[in-house]
C-alpha positions as CSV (number, residue, x, y, z in Angstrom):
1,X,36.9,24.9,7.5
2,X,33.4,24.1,6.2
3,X,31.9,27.8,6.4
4,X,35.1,28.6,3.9
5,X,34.5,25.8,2.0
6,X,31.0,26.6,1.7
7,X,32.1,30.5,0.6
8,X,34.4,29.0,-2.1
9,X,31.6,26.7,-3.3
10,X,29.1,29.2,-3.3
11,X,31.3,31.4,-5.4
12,X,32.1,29.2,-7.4
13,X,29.0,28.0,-8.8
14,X,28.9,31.7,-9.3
15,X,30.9,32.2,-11.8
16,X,29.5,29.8,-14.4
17,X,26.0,30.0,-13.4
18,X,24.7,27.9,-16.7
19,X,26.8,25.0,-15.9
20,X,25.6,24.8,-12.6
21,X,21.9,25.1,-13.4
22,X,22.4,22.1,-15.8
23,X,23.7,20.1,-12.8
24,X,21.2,21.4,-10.3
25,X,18.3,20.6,-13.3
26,X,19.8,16.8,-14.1
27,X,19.7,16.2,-9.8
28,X,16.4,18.0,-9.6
29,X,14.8,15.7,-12.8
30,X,16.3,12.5,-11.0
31,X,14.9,13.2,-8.0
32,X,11.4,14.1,-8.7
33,X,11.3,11.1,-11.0
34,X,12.4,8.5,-8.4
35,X,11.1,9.9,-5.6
36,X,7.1,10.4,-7.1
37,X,7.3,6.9,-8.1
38,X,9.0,5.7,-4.6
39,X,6.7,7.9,-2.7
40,X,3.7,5.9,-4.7
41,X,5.4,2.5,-4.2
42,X,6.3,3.8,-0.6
43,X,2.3,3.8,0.0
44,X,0.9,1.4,-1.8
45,X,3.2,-1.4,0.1
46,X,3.0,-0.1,3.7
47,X,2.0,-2.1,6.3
48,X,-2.0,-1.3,6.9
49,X,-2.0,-2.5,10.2
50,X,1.0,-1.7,12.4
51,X,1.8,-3.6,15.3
52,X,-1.0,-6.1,14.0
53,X,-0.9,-7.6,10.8
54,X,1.7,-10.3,12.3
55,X,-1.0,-11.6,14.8
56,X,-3.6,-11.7,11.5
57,X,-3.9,-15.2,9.4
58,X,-5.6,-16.4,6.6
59,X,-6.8,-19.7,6.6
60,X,-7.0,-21.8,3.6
61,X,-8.4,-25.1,2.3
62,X,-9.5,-26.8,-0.8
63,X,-13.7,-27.5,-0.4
64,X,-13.7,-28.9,-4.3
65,X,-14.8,-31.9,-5.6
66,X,-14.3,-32.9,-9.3
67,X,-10.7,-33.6,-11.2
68,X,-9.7,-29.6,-11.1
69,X,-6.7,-30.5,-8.5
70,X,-4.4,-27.2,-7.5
71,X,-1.5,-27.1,-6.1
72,X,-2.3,-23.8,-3.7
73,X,-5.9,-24.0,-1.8
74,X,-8.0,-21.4,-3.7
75,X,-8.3,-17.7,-2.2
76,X,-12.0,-18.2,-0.4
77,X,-13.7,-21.2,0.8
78,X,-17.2,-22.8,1.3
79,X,-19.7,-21.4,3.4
80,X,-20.1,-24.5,5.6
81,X,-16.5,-24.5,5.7
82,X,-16.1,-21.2,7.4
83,X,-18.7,-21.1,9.0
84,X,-17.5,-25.0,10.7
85,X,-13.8,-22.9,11.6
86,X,-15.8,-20.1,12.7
87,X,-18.1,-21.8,14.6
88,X,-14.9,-23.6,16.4
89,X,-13.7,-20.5,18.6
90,X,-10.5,-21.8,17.8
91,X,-9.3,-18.2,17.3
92,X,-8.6,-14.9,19.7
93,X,-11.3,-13.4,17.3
94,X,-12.5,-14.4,13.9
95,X,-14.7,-12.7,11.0
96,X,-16.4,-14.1,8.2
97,X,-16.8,-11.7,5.0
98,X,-18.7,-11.8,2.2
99,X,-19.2,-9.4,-0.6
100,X,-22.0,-8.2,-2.6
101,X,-24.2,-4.7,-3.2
102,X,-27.2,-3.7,-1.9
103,X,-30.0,-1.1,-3.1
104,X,-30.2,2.0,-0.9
105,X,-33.4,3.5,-1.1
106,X,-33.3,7.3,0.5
107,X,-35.3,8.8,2.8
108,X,-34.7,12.2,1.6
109,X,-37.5,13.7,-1.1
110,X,-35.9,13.9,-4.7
111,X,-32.9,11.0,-4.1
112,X,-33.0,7.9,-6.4
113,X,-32.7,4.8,-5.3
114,X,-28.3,4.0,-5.4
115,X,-26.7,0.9,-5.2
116,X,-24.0,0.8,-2.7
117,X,-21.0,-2.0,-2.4
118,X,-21.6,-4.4,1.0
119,X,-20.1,-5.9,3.3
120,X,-21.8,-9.0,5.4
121,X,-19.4,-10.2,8.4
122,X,-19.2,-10.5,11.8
123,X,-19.3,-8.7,15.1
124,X,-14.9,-9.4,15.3
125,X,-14.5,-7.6,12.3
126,X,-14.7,-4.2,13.8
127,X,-12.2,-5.0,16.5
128,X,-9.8,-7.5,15.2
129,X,-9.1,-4.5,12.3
130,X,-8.8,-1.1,14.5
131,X,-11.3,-0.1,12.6
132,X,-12.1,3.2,13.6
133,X,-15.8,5.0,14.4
134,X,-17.6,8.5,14.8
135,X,-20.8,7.6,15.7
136,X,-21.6,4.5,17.8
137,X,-20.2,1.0,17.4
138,X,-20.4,-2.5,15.8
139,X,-23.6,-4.5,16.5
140,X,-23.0,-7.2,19.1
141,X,-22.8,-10.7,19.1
142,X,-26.0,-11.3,20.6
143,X,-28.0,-9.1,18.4
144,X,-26.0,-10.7,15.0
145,X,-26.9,-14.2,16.1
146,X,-30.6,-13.3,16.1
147,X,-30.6,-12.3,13.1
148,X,-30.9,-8.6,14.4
149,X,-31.7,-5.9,11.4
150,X,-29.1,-3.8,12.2
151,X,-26.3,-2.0,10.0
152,X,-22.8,0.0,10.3
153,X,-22.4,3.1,7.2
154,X,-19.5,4.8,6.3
155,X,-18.6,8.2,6.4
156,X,-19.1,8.6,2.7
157,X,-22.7,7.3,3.3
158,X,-24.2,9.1,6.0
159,X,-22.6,12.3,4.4
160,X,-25.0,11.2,1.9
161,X,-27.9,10.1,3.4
162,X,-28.0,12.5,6.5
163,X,-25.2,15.1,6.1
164,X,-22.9,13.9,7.8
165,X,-25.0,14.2,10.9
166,X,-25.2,11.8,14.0
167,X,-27.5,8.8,12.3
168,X,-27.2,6.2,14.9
169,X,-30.8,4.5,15.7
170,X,-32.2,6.4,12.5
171,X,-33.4,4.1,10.0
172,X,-32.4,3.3,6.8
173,X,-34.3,1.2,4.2
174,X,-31.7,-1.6,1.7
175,X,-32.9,-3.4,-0.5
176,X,-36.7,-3.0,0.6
177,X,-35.9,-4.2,4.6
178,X,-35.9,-1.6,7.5
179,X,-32.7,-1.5,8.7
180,X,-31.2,0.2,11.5
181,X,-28.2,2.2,11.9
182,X,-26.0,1.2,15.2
183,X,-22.6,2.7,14.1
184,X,-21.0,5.5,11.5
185,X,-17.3,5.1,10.5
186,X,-15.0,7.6,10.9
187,X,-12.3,8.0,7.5
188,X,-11.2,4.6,7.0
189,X,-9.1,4.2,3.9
190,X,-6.8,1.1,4.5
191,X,-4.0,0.5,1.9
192,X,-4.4,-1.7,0.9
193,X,-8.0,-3.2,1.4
194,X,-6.4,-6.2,3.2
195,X,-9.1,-8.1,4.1
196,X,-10.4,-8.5,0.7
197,X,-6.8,-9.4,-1.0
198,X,-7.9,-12.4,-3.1
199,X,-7.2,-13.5,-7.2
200,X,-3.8,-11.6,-8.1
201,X,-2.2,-14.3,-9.0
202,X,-5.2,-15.9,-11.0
203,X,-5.7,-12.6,-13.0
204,X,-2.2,-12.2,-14.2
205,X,-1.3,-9.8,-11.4
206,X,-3.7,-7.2,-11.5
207,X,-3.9,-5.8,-8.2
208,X,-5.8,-2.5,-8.8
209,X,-9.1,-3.0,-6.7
210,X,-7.0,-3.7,-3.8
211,X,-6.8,0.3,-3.7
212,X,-10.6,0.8,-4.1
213,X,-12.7,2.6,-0.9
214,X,-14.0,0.5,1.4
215,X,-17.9,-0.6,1.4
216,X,-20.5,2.1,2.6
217,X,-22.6,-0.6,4.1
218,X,-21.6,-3.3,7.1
219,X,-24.0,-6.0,7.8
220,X,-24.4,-8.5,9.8
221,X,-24.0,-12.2,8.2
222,X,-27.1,-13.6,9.3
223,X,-29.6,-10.3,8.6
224,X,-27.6,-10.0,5.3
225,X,-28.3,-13.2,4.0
226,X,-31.8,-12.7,4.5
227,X,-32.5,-9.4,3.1
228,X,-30.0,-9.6,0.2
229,X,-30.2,-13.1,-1.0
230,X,-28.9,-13.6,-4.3
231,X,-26.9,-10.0,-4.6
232,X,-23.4,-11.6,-3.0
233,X,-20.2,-12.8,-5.3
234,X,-18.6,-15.8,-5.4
235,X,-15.0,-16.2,-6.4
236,X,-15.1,-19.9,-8.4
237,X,-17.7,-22.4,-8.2
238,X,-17.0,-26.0,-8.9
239,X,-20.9,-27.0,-9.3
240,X,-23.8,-25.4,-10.6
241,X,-23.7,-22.0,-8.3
242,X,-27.3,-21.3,-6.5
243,X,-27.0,-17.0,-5.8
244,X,-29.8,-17.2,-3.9
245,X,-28.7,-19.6,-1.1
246,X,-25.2,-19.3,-1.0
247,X,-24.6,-21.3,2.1
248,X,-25.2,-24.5,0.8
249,X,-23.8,-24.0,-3.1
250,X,-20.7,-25.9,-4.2
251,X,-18.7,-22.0,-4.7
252,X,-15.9,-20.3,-2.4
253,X,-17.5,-17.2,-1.5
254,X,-16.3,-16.3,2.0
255,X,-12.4,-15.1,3.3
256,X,-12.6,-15.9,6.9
257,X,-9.7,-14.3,8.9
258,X,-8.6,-14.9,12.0
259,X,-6.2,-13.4,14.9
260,X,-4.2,-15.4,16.9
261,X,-1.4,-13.8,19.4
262,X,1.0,-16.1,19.8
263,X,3.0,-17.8,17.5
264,X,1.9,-20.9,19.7
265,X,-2.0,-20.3,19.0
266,X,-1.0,-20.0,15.6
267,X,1.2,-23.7,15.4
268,X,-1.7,-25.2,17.6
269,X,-4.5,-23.9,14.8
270,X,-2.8,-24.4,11.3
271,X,-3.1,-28.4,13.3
272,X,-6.4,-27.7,13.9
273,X,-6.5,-26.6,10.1
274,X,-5.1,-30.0,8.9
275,X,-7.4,-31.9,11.0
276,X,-10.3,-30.6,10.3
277,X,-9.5,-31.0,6.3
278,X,-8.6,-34.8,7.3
279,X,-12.0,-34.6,9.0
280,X,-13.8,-33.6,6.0
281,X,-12.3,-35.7,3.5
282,X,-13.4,-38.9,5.6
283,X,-17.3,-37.9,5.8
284,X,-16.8,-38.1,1.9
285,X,-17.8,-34.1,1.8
286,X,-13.6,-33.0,0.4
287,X,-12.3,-35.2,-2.4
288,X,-8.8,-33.3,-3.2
289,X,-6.1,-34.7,-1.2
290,X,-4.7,-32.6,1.8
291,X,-4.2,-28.4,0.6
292,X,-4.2,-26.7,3.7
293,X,-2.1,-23.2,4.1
294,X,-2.4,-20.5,6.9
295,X,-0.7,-17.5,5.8
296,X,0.1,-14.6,8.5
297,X,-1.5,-11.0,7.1
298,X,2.1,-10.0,5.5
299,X,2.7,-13.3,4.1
300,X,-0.9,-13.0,2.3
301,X,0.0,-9.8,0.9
302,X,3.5,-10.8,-0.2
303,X,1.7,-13.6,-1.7
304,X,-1.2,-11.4,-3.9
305,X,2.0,-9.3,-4.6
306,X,-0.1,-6.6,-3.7
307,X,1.4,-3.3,-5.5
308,X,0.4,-3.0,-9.0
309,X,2.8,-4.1,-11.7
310,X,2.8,-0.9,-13.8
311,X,3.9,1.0,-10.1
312,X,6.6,-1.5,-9.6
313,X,8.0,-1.0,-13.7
314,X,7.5,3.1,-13.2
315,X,9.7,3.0,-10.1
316,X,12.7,0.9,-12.1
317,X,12.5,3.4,-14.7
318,X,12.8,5.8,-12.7
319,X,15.8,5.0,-10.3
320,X,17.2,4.2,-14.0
321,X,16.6,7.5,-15.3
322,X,18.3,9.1,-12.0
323,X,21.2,6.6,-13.0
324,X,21.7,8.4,-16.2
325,X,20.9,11.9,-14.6
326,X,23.9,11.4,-12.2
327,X,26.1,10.4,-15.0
328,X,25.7,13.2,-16.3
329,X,26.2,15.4,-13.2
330,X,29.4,13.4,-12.8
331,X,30.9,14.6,-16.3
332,X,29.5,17.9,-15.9
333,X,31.3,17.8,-12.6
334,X,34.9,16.6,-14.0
335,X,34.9,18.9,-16.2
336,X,34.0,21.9,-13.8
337,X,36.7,20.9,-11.9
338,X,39.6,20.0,-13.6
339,X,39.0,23.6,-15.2
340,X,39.8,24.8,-12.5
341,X,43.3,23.1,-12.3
342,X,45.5,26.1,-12.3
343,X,43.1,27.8,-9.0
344,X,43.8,24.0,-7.3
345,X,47.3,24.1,-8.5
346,X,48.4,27.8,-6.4
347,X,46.4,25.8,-3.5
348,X,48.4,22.9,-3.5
349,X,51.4,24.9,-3.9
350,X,50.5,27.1,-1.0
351,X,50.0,23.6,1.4
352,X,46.5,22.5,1.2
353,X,46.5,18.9,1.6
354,X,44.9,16.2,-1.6
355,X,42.2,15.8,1.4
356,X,41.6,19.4,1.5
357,X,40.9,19.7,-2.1
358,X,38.7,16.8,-2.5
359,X,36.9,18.4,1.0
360,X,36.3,21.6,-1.1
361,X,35.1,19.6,-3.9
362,X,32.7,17.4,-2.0
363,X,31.4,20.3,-0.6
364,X,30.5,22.3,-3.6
365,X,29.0,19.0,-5.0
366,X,26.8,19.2,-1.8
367,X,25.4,22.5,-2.4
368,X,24.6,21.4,-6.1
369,X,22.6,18.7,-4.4
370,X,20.9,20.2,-1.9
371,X,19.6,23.2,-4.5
372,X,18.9,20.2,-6.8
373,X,17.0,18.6,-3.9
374,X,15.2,21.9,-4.0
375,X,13.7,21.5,-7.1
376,X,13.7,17.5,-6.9
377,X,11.2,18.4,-4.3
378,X,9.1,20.5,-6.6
379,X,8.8,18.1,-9.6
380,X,7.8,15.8,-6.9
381,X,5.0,17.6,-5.8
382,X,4.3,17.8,-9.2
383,X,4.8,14.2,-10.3
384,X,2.0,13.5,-7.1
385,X,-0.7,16.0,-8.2
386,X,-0.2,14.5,-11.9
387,X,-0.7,11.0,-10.5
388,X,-3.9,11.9,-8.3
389,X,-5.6,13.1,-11.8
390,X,-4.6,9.4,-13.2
391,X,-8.1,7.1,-13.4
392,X,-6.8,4.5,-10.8
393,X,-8.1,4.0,-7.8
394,X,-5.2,4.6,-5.3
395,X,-5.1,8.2,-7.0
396,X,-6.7,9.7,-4.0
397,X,-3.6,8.2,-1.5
398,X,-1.2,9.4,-3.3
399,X,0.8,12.4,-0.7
400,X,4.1,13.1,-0.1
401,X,4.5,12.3,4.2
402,X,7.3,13.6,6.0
403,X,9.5,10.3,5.6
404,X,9.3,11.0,1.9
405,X,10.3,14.9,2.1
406,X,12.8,13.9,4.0
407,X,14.3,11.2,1.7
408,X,14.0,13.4,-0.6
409,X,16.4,15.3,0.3
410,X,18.9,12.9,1.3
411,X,19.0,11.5,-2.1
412,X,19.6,14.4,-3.6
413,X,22.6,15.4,-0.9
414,X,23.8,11.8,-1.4
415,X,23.7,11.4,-5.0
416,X,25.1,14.4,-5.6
417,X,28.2,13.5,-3.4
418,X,28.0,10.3,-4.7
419,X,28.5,12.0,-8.6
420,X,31.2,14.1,-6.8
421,X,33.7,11.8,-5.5
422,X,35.2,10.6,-9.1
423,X,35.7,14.1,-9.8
424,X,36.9,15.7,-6.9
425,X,39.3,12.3,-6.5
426,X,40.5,13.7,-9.8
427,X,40.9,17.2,-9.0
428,X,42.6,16.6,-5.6
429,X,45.5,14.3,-7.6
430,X,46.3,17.8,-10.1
431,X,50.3,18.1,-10.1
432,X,50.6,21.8,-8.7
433,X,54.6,22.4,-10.3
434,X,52.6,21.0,-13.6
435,X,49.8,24.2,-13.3
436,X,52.3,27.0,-11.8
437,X,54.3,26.4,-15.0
438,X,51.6,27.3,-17.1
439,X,50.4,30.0,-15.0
């Protein structure tokens, strides 16, 4: 009965071919509209670590002195604070981070000197985050306590530097120091950059540098302190900030993150958390009372509310502007069928069920979506390239994946069937002696 029902439908929408390229257009505008912005929201909020981010925590604590009491620890701590948890081996694995930039000077005849963003951590980094290589690997522990001159580039930057060529053991000079290169990333583009998820909430929201590219240069803590002294950001201060030595200033300058496997390591460190706030506060060195908070990796990011807040306002819109394309597609629908009364009134007559009708119906209102899902898919395309020529810095994430094309058309199918059932419930209830006495 389907393949018949498909013949009649396709027949139908035949015969008034304008009518049905206004409902195929309203399903197709709908669709590319809700699904460009979903597909963007759809990115923006995945998980960047899968199978990981649960075993990932953020611990926080409140290093301040002075009456500026909050109610949430601030998103960084003190240097001797994370270096003390650090320093604990509390933790599966544990990184320190600290951001900054750092003057590249090339080796190459004719390049300027560049300044690149930087990254000083620790070896745990590189493992605790998957994060992937193509040349060599992450300095060691050994080497990093040592103070070892040694330095991990992205992809970006040995493209730039050495063409993209194998550059481990070359040298490369930053910020006036010889360092040397132990390990090239391979593509890493996490979305969003979650290990550097801090002040959303203090800056109203804004989110955007979340989406940014990772840095070009990894060092280690130790070596980086030394050769870049001075060129490393701080997110609040509470004293007079020293940039130079910022391992002893009264700022929160370092996220420490940490991975623990078990919920039971977890429970057993948020304690160790608590104690060691209790510690400090009776050496006189913390003067807030207790503000302690371990956050798992998806809480952190639920917390920064991490999409961006015009994404989130552009997907409403959206879905509402589908809302209004499908109530149109629904009256365009009614009156498409019940036009048809007389043609459903001989069928009644002849013994095809109110079930068989609204069958037929449904079916026709299928094909409409699944053409409209056609061009839904099109605009969508469209609505992507559009939004990777916007000046924002997740423009160059923005794809359509195979879950998307693939919701894509299910919505259309379904909200066309769902804008189809009033009508072909109408149609399926016409009186048939009422139409054969007009016939």
């Amino acid at each position: 009965m389907f393949g018949y029902y498909l013949d009649l439908a396709l027949r139908s929408l035949k015969r008034n071919k304008v009518l049905t390229g206004l409902m195929v257009l309203a399903i197709a505008v709908g669709i590319g509209a809700s699904m460009t912005t979903l597909t963007v929201m759809y990115l923006l909020s995945g998980d960047p670590l899968p199978g990981k981010s649960a075993h990932l925590y953020y611990p926080q604590l409140d290093p301040e002195t002075g009456a500026n009491v909050r109610s949430y620890p601030p998103d960084m701590i003190d240097y001797i604070s994370a270096h003390d948890l650090w320093q604990s081996g509390k933790a599966d694995r544990q990184a320190m981070i600290m951001l900054g930039s750092i003057k590249v000077q090339p080796g190459r005849i004719g390049q300027s000197p560049f300044m690149a963003d930087t990254l000083a951590t620790t070896s745990d980094f590189f493992p605790m985050f998957n994060v992937p290589f193509r040349y060599g690997g992450a300095w060691n522990p050994a080497d990093e306590a040592r103070g070892a001159r040694q330095v991990v580039i992205s992809d970006v930057l040995n493209q730039r530097l050495f063409g993209g060529a194998n550059s481990v053991g070359r040298t490369i000079v930053l910020n006036g120091a010889s360092v040397q290169v132990v390990g090239v990333l391979d593509h890493w583009r996490p979305r969003p950059l979650f290990y550097m998820l801090i002040g959303a909430h203090y800056a109203g929201g804004d989110t955007g540098g979340f989406y940014a590219r990772t840095q070009d240069v990894f060092l280690p803590l130790p070596a980086a302190l030394d050769i870049n002294a001075g060129n490393f950001s701080w997110f609040t201060c509470w004293g007079k900030p020293d940039r130079i030595n910022l391992t002893t200033a009264p700022c929160e300058s370092v996220a420490l993150w940490v991975e623990l496997d078990t919920p039971a390591k977890a429970a057993a460190y948020g304690r160790y958390l608590e104690a060691y706030d209790a510690q400090q506060r009776a050496l006189g060195r913390f003067t807030h009372p207790a503000n302690t908070r371990l956050m798992s990796l998806p809480q952190w990011m639920a917390f920064q509310n991490v999409v961006p807040s015009d994404v989130k306002l552009q997907t409403w819109l959206a879905f509402g502007f589908l809302l209004v394309c499908l109530f149109n597609t629904v009256g365009l629908l009614l009156a498409k069928f019940l036009r048809r009364s007389g043609e459903i009134g001989v069928r009644r007559a002849l013994g095809a069920t109110r079930g068989a009708i609204f069958a037929q119906c449904l079916v026709e209102a299928g094909v409409i979506g699944l053409l409209g899902g056609l061009g839904g898919l099109l605009l969508t395309l469209l609505g992507l390239w559009l939004m990777r020529q916007q000046p924002v810095e997740y423009a160059d994430v923005v794809a359509l994946n195979v879950p998307m094309f693939l919701l894509t058309f299910a919505s259309s199918i379904g909200a066309a069937l769902l804008a189809g059932a009033f009508p072909a419930a109408r149609a399926s209830r016409v009186a048939p002696a009422l139409q054969l006495k007009t016939l």
